[in-house]
N, C-alpha and C positions, 0 to 999 in steps of 0.2 A: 245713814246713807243720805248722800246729796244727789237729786238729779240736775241735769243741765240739758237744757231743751235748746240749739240754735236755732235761726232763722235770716233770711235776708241773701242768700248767694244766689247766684247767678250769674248768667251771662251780660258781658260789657263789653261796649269798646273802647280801646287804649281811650286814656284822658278822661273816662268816665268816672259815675262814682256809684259806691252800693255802701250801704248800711245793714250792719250786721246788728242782733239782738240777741240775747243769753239770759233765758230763764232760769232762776234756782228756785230747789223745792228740796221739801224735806225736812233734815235735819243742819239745821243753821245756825252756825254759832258765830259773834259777833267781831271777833278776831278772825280775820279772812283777806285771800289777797286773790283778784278776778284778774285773768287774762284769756289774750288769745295768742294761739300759736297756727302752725300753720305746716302742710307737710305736700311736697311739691314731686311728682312720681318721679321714684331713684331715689330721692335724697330725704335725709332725716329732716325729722319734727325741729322746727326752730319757733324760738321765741320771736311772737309780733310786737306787743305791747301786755303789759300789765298797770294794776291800777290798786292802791289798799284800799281800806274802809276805811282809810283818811283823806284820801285822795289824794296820794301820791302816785306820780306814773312814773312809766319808763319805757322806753321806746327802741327797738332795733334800730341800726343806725339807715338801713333801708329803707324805712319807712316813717322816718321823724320826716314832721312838714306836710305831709300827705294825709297819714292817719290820726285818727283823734278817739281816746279812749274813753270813755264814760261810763258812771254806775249812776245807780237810784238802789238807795240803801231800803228806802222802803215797798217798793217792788222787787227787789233783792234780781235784780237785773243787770248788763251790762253792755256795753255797744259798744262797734266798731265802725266810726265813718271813715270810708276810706275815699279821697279824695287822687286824682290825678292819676289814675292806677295804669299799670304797665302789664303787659306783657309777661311778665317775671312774677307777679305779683298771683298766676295761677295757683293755685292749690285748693288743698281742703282746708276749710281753717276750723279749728277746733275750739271752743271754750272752755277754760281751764278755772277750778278754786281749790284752792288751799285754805286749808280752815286748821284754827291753833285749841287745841283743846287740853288744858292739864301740863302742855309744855309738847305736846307732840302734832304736826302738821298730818294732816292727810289729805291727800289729792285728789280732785274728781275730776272726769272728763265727760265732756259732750262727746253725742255719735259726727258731729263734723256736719260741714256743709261746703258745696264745693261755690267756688267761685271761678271761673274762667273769664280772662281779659284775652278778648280776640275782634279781629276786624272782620 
């Protein structure tokens, strides 16, 4: 089992910015890919950014140029800076890993943290 601890949401206003943090603990194996998603009331869980244990990212097309996704392989951590945030950009965001073991992924999820951009 892998746990995910987030951190960092809060309240903003538009233009602002928050940094998000994602603890893992547990069992950690070294083929793994960290993201955050994001789930905004009424509407389903979407992908924000993700990020491998190579450092490769990827980016909603929403939030390329604003957010910037980051790990530290040896704190087994991950962050979310979110720059220039909107309005839209409310939810809970959640932190997500995939980890590849023997050939099969399994997914963990953080309990979420909310964020609200409001004036």
């Amino acid at each position: 089992q892998v746990q995910l601890v987030e951190s960092g949401g809060g309240l903003v206003q538009p233009g602002g910015s928050l940094r998000l943090s994602c603890a893992a603990s547990g069992s950690i194996f070294s083929i793994n890919v960290m993201g955050w998603y994001r789930q905004a009331p009424g509407k389903e869980r979407e992908l924000v950014a993700t990020i491998t244990n190579g450092g490769s990212t990827n980016y909603a097309d929403s939030v390329k140029g604003r957010f910037t996704i980051s790990r530290d392989n040896a704190k087994i951590m991950v962050y979310l800076q979110m720059n220039s945030l909107l309005p839209e950009d409310t939810a809970v965001y959640y932190c997500n890993r995939v980890q590849r073991l023997f050939g099969k992924d399994t997914s963990y999820w953080g309990q979420g943290t909310q964020v609200t951009v409001s004036s």
